[in-house]
N, C-alpha and C positions, 0 to 999 in steps of 0.2 A: 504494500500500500504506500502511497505517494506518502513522503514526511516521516517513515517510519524506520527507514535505512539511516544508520551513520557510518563516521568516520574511523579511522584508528584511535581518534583520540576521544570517539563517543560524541561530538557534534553533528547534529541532525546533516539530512545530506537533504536540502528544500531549500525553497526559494523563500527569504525572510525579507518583509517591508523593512525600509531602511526609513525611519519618522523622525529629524532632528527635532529637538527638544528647539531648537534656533528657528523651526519654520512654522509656521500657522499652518495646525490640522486642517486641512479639505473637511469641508463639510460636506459634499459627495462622499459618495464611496469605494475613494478607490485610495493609494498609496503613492506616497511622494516617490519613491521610486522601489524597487525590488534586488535585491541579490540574489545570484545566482550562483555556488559554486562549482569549480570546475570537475567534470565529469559528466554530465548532465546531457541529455540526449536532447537539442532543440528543434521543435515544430513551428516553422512557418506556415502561416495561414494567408493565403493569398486573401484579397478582397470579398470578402462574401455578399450578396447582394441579389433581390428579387424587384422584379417590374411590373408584382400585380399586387393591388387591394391599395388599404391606409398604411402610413407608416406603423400602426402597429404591426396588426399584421405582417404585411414586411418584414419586421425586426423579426418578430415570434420565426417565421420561416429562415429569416439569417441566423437565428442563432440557434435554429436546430441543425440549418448547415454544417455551424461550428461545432454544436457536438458529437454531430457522426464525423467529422473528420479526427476531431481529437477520439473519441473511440476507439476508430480503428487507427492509430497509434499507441492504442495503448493506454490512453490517456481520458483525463476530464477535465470540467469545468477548472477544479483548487489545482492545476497544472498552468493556468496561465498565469504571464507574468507581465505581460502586457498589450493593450486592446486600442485600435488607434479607429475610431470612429468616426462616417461622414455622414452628415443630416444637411438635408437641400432647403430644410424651413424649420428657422426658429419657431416656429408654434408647435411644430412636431418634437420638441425636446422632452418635453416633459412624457408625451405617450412612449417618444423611444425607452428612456432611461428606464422606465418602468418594468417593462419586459424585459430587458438588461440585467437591473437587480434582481428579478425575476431569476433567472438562469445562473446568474453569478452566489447566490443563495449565504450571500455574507461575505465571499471570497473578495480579496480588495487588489486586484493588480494595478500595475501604474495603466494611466489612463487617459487619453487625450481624447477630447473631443471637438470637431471643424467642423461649423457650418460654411458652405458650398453654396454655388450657385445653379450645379448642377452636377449628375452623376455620368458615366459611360454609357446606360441601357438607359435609353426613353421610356417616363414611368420609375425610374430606380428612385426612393427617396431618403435610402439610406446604405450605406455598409460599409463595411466592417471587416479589418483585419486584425488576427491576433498572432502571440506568440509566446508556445508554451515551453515548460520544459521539466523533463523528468528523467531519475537516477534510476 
């Protein structure tokens, strides 16, 4: 199980938030940045993204994308460690992030998100690439 492997010296072998005491906590939920140490098998997730329905929708379908791909890696959701996000219309923020936290179900990877003016696929109103990684 992810987080449950250590080192020789008994240090978990996972990706741990790195939170300086020096920076103001995100009020989001995600993580000023993540560690990784080395050994780690990393998963690139290309852009995931859907051209039918609401941005919910959408998202719901992007990010069951993202969990059959991390799946059949091997992998889930508490493997990512960072999620770079594009949304075509600020009024769409709030339904995206929802379903987001949704799927993410507490996990906090670093996290960027850009509104755009537009995506690749006409219709597209959001997506989403990640990048996970596991010992």
């Amino acid at each position: 199980m992810y987080g449950e492997t250590t080192d020789l010296k008994g240090r978990p072998l996972k990706s741990t938030a790195i939170e300086p005491a020096t920076l103001h906590n995100p009020s989001a939920p995600f993580s000023q940045a993540m560690l990784t140490p080395s050994g780690a098998n990393w998963l690139h997730v290309s852009g995931q993204l859907c051209a039918e329905g609401s941005c919910e929708e959408q998202a719901h379908s992007v990010w069951d994308q993202i969990a059959a791909l991390l799946k059949e890696a091997g992998m889930d959701i508490h493997n990512l460690t960072k999620i770079n996000q594009y949304i075509v219309a600020g009024t769409d923020v709030s339904a995206y992030t929802g379903v987001r936290n949704q799927f993410l179900a507490g996990h906090r990877p670093a996290n960027t998100l850009v509104l755009v003016p537009a995506l690749a696929a006409p219709g597209a109103l959001v997506e989403v690439e990640v990048i996970a990684a596991k010992f």
